[in-house]
Every structure is written in structure tokens, then in C-alpha cells.
Backbone and ligand atoms as CSV (ligand in chain L), in Angstrom:
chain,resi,resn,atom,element,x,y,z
A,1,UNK,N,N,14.770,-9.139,3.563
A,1,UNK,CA,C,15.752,-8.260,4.195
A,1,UNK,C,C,17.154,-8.810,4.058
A,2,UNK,N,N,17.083,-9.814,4.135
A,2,UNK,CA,C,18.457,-10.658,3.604
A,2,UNK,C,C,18.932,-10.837,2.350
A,3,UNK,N,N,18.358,-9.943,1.209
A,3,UNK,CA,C,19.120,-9.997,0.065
A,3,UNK,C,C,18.926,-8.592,-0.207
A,4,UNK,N,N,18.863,-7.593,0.650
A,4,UNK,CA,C,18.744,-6.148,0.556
A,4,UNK,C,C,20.508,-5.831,0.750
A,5,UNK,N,N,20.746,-5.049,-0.768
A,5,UNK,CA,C,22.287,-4.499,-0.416
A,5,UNK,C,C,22.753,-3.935,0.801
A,6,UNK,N,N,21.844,-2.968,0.966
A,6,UNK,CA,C,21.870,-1.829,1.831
A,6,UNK,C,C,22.305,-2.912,3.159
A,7,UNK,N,N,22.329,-3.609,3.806
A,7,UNK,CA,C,22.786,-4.782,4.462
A,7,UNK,C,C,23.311,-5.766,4.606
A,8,UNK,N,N,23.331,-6.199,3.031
A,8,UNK,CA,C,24.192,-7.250,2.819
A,8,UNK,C,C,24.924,-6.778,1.094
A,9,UNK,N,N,25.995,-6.199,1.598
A,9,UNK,CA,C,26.802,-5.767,0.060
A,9,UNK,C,C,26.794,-7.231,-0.567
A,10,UNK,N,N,26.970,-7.477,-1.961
A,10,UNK,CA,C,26.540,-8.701,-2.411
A,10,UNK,C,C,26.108,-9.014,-2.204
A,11,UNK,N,N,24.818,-9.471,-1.655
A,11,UNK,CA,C,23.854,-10.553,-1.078
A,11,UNK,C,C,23.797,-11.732,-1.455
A,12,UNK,N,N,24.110,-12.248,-2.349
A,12,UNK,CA,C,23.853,-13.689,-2.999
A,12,UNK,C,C,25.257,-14.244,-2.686
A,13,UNK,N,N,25.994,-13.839,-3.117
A,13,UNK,CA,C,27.555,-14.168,-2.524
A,13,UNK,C,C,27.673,-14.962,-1.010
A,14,UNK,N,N,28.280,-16.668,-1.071
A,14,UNK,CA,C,28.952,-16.518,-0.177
A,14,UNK,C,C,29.577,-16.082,0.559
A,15,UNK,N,N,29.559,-15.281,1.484
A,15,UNK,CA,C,30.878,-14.252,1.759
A,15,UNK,C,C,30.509,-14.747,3.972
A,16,UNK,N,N,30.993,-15.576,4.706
A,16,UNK,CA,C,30.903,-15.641,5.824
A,16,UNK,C,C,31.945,-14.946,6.602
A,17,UNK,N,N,32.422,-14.016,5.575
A,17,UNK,CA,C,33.464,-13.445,6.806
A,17,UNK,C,C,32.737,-12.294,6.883
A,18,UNK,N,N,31.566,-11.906,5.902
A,18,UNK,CA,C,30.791,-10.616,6.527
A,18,UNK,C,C,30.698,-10.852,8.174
A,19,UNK,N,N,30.118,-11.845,8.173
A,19,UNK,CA,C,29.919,-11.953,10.142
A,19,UNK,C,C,31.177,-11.971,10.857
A,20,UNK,N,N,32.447,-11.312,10.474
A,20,UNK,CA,C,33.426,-11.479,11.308
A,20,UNK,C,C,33.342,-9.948,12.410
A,21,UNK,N,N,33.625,-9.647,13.303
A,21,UNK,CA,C,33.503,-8.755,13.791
A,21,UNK,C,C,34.764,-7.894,13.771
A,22,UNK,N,N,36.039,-8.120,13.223
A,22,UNK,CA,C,37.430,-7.729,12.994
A,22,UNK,C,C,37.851,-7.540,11.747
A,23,UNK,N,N,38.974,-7.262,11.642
A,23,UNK,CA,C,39.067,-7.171,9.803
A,23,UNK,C,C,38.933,-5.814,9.130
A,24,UNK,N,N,39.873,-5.755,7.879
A,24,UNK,CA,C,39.834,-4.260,7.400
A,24,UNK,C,C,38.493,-3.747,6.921
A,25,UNK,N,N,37.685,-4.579,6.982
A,25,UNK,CA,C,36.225,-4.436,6.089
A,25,UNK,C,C,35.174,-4.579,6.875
A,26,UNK,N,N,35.688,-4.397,8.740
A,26,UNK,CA,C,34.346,-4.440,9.273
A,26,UNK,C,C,33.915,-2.801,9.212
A,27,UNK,N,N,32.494,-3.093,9.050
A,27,UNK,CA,C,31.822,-1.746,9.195
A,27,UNK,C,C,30.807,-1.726,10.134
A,28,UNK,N,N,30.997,-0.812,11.553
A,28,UNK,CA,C,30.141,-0.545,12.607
A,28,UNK,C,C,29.093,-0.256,12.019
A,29,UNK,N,N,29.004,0.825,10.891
A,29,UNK,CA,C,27.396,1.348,11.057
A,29,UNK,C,C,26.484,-0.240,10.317
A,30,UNK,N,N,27.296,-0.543,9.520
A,30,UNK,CA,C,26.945,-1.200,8.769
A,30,UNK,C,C,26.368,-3.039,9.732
A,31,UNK,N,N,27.243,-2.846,10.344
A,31,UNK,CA,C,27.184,-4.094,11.518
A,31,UNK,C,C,26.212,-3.759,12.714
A,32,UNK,N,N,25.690,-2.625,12.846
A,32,UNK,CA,C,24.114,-2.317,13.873
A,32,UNK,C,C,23.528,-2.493,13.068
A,33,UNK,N,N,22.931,-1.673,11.765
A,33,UNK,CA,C,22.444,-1.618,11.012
A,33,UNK,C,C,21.685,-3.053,10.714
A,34,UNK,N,N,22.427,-3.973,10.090
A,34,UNK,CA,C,22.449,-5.431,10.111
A,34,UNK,C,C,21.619,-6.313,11.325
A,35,UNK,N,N,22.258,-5.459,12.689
A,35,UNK,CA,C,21.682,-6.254,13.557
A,35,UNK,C,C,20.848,-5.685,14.141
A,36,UNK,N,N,20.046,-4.646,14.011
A,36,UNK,CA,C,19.236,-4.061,14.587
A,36,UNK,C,C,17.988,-4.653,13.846
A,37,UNK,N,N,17.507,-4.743,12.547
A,37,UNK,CA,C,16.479,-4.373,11.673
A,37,UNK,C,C,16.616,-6.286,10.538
A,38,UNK,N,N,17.809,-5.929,10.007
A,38,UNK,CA,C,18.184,-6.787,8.872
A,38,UNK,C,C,17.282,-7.971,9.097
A,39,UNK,N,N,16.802,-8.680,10.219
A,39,UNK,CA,C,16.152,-10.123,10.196
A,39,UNK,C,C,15.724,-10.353,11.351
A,40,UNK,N,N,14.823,-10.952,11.549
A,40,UNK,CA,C,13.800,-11.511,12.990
A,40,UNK,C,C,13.562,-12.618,12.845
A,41,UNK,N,N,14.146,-13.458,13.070
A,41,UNK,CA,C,14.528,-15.066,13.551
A,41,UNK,C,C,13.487,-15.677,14.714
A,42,UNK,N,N,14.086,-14.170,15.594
A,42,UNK,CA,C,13.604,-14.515,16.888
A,42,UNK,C,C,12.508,-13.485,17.340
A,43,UNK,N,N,11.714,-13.114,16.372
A,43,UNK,CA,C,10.785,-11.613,17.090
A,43,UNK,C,C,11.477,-11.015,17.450
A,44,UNK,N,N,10.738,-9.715,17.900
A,44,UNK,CA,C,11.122,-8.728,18.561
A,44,UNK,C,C,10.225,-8.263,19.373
A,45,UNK,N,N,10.887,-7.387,20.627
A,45,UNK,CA,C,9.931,-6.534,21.677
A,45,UNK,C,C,9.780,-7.216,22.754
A,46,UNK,N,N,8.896,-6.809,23.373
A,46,UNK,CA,C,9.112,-8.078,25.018
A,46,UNK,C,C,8.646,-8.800,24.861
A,47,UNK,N,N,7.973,-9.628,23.736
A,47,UNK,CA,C,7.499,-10.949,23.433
A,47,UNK,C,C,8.458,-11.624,22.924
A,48,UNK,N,N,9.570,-11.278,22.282
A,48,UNK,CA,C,10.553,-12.116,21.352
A,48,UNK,C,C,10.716,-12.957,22.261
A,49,UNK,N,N,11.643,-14.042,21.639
A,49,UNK,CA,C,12.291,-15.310,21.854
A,49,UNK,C,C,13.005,-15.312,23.152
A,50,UNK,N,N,12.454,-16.002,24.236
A,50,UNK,CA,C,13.070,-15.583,25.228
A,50,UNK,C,C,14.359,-16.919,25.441
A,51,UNK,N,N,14.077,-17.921,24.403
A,51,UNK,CA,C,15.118,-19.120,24.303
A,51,UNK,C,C,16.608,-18.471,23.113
A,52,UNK,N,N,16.709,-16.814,22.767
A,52,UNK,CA,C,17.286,-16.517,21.893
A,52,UNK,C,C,18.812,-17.244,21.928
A,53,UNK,N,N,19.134,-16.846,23.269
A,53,UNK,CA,C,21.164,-16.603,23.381
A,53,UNK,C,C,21.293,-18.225,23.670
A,54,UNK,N,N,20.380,-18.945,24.108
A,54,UNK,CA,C,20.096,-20.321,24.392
A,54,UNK,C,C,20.532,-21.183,22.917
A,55,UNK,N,N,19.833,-20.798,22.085
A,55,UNK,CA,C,19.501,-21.492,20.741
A,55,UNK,C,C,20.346,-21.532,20.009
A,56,UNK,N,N,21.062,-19.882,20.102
A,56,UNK,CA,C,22.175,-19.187,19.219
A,56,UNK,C,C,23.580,-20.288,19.959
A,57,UNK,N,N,23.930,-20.600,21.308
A,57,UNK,CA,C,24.758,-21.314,22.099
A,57,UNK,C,C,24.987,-22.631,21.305
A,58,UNK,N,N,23.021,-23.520,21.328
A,58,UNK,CA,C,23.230,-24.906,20.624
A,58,UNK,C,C,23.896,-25.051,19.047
A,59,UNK,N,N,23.308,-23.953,18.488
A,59,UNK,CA,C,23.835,-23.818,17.262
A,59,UNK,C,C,25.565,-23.544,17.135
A,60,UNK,N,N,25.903,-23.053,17.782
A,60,UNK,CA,C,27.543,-22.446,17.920
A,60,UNK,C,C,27.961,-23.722,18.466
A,61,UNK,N,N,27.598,-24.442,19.361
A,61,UNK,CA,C,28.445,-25.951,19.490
A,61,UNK,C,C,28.351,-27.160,18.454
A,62,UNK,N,N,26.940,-27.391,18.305
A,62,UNK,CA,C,26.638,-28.218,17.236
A,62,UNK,C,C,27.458,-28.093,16.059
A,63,UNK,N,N,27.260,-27.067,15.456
A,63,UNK,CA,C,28.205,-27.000,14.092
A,63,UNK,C,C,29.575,-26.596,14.688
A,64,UNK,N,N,29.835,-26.545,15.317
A,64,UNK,CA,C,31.545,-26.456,15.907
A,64,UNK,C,C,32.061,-28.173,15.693
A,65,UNK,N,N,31.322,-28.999,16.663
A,65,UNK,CA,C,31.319,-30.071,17.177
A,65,UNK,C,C,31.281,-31.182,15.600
A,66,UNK,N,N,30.325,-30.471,14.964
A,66,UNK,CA,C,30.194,-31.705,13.794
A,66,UNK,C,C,31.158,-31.440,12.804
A,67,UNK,N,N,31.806,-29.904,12.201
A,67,UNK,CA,C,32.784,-29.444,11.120
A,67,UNK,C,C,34.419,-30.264,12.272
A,68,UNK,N,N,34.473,-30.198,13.642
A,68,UNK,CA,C,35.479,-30.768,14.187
A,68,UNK,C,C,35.425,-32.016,13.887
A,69,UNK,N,N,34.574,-32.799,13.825
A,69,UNK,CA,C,34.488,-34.244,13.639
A,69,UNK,C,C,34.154,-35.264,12.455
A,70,UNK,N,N,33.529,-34.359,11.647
A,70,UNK,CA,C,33.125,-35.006,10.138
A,70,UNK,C,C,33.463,-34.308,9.417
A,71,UNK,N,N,33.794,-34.572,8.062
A,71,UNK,CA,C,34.210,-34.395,6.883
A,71,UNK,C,C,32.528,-34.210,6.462
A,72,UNK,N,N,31.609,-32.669,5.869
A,72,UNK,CA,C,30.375,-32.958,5.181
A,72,UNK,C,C,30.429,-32.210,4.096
A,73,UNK,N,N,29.611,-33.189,2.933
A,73,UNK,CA,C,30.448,-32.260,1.332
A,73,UNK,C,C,28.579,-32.773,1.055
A,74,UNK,N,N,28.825,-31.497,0.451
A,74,UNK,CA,C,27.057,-31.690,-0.399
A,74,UNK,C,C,27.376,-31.879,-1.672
A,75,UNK,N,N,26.401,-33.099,-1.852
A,75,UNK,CA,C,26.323,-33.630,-3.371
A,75,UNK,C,C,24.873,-33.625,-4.113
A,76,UNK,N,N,24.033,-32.639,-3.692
A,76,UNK,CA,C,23.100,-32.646,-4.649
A,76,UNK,C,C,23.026,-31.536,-5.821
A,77,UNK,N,N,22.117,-31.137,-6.273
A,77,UNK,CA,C,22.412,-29.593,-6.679
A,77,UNK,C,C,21.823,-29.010,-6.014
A,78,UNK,N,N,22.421,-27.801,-6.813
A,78,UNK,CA,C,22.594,-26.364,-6.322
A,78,UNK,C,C,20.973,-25.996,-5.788
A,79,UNK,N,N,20.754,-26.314,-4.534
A,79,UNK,CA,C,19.006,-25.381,-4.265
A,79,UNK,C,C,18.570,-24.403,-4.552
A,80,UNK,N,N,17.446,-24.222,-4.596
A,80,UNK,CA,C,16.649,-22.388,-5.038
A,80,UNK,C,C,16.193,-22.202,-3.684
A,81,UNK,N,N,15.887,-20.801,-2.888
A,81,UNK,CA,C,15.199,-20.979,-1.870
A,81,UNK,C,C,13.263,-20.842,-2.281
A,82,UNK,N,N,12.927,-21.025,-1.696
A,82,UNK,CA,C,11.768,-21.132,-1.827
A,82,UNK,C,C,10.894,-20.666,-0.401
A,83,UNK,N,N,10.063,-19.704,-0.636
A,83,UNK,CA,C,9.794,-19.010,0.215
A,83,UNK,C,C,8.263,-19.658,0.724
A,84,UNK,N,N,8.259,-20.040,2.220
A,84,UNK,CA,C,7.180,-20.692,2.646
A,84,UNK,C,C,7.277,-20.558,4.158
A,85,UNK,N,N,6.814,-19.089,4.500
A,85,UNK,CA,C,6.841,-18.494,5.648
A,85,UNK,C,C,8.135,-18.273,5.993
A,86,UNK,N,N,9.259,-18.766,6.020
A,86,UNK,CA,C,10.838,-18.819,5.694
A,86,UNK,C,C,10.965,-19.337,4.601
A,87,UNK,N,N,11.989,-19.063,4.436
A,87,UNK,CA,C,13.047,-19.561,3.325
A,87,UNK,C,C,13.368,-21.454,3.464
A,88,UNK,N,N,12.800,-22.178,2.223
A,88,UNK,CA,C,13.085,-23.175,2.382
A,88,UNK,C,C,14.045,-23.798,1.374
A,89,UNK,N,N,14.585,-24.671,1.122
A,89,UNK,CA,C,15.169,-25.471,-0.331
A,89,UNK,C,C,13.947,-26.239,-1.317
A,90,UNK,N,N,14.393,-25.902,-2.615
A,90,UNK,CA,C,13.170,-26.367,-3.685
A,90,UNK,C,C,13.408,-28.460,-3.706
A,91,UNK,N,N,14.259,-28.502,-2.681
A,91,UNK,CA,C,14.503,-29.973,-2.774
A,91,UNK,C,C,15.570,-30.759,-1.389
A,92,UNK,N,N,15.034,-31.752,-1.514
A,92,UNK,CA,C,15.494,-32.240,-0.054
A,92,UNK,C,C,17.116,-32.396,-0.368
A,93,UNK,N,N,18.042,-31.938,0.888
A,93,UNK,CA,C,19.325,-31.561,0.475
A,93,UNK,C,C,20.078,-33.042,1.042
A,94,UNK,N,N,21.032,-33.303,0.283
A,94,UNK,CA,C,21.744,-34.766,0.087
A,94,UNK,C,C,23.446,-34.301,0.523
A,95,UNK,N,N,23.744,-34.940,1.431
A,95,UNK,CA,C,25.126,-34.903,2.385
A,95,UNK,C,C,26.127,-36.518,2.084
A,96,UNK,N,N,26.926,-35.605,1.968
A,96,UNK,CA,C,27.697,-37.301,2.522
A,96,UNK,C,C,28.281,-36.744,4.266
A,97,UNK,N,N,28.303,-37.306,5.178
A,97,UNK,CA,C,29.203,-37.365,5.951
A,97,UNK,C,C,29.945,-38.545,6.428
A,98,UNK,N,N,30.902,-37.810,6.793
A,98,UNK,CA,C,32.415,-38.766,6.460
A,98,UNK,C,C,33.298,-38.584,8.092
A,99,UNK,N,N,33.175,-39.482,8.994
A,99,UNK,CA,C,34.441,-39.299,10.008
A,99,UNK,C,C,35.423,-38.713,9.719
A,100,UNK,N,N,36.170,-37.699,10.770
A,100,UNK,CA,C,37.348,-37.415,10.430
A,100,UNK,C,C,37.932,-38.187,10.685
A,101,UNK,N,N,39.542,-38.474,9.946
A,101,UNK,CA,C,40.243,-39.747,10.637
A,101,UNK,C,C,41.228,-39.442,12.085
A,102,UNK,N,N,41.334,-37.882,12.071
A,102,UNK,CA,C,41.881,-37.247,13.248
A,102,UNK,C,C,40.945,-36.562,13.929
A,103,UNK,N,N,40.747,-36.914,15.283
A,103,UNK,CA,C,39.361,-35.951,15.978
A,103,UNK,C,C,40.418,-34.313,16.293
A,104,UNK,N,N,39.689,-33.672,15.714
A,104,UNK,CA,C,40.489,-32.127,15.872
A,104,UNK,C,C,39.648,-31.653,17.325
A,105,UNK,N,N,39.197,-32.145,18.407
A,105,UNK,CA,C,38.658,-31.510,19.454
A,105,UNK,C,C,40.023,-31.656,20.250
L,1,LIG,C1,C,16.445,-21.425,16.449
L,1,LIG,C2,C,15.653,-21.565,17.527
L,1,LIG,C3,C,14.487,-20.662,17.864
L,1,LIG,C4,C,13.803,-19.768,17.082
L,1,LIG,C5,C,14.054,-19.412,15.608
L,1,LIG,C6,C,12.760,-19.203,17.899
L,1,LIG,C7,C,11.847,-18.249,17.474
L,1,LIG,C8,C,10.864,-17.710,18.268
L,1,LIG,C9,C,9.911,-16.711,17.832
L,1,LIG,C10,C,9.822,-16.110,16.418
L,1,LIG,C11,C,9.120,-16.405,18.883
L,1,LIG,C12,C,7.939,-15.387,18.905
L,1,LIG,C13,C,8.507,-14.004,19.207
L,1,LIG,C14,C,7.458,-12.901,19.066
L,1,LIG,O1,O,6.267,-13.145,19.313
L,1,LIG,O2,O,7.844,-11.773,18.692
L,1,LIG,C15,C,9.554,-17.215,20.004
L,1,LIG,C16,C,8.992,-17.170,21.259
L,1,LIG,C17,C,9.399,-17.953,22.317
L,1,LIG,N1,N,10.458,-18.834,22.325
L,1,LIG,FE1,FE,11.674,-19.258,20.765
L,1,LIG,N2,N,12.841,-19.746,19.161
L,1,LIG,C18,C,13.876,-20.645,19.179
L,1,LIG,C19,C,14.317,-21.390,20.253
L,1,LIG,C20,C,13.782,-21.354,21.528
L,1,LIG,C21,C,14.278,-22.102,22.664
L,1,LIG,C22,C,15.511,-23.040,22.626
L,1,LIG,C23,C,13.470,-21.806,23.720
L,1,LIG,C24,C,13.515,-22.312,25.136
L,1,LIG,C25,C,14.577,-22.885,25.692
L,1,LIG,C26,C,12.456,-20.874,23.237
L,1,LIG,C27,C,11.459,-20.346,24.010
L,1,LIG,C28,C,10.531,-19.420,23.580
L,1,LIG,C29,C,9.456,-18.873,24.417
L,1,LIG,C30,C,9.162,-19.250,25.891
L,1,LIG,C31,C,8.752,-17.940,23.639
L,1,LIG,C32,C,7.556,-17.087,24.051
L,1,LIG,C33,C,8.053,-15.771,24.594
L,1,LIG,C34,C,6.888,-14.848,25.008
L,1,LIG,O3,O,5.783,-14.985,24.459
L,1,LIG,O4,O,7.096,-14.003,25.874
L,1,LIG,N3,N,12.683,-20.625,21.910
L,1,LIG,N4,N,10.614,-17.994,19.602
């Protein structure tokens, strides 16, 4: 569902400002659409993920917290995904991280 146009114009494309919610290029239908159906992370129905807005929180600080504080540049190659119940990498992924020398918090 994540490389379906119909949801993701380009799909393979970097493009992270699709998730912006502003901008001359947001599109409502296109932005329910997306979030209604496009992916289940977390289930759905009254069984889904009841740790959802929880998880989504750790994730939104964590990578806030670490792009504020480290310098991280990937130096391996380029991964394939590889599909194994999710989407995985065809190879273990190789980081440098680097202190910032100014803490931007
Ligand atoms: C990225 C993190 C997480 C993912 C991807 C995830 C994913 C899921 C999925 C797929 C289900 C099954 C939903 C279904 O049956 O339709 C589930 C259930 C559940 N998750 Fe998570 N989860 C995450 C984090 C958390 C956290 C942080 C908590 C608790 C703090 C949590 C608590 C639960 C519980 C209690 C259920 C069972 C709900 C029920 O059966 O009624 N999860 N989760």
C-alpha cells in the first residue's frame, strides 16, 4: 500500500514533505485517503494498538532529540527492502554518528 500511486504520487521518491499538513500541494482528499486505508502499523478496529498516540509521541521525541544532537550520515549502500512480514533492509544498515559540536536543544 505504500508504493501504490493512488496514495503516494511518486512512491519511491524521497519526498517527506508529503507528510506536511500545509503547503501549496497539500491535498485533503488525498491526505484521508492516505490515512484512512494507506497502512496498518497499528491494526485496526477495537482491537488495534491501544499503545498507538503513545508510540507515535516516543518516536516524535526520539528522532527530534537525536537529529538535535548528532550529526547521522549513512555510509553503507543503498538497501533493497525486503519483505518479511514488514518491510526489512537486504543488509544490516551502517551509521556514523557524530556529536553535534553545538547542542541545538
Ligand atoms: C511502534 C510501536 C507499536 C506498534 C507498531 C504496535 C502495533 C500493534 C499491533 C499491530 C497490534 C494488534 C492490533 C490488532 O490486532 O488489530 C497491537 C496491539 C496492542 N498494542 Fe501495540 N504497537 C506499538 C506500541 C505499543 C505500545 C508502546 C504499547 C503500550 C504502551 C502497546 C500496547 C498494545 C496493546 C495493549 C495491544 C492489544 C490491544 C487489544 O488487543 O485490544 N503497543 N500493537
Amino acid at each position: 500500500m505504500g508504493r501504490d500511486p493512488a496514495y503516494f504520487p511518486e512512491p519511491l521518491r524521497f519526498l517527506p514533505d508529503r507528510w506536511l499538513r500545509d503547503g501549496e500541494d497539500y491535498d485533503d482528499d488525498l491526505a484521508r485517503r492516505r490515512q484512512l486505508i494507506s497502512g496498518l502499523p497499528f491494526g485496526h478496529g477495537s482491537r488495534m494498538c491501544i499503545g498507538r498516540r503513545f508510540a507515535e509521541q516516543e518516536l516524535y521525541l526520539i528522532l527530534a532529540k537525536l537529529v538535535q544532537n548528532f550529526r547521522i550520515e549513512y555510509i553503507g549502500k543503498t538497501p533493497e527492502p525486503v519483505l518479511n512480514t514488514v518491510l526489512t533492509p537486504d543488509r544490516p544498515l551502517k551509521f556514523t554518528i557524530t556529536p553535534r559540536p553545538e547542542r541545538l536543544t
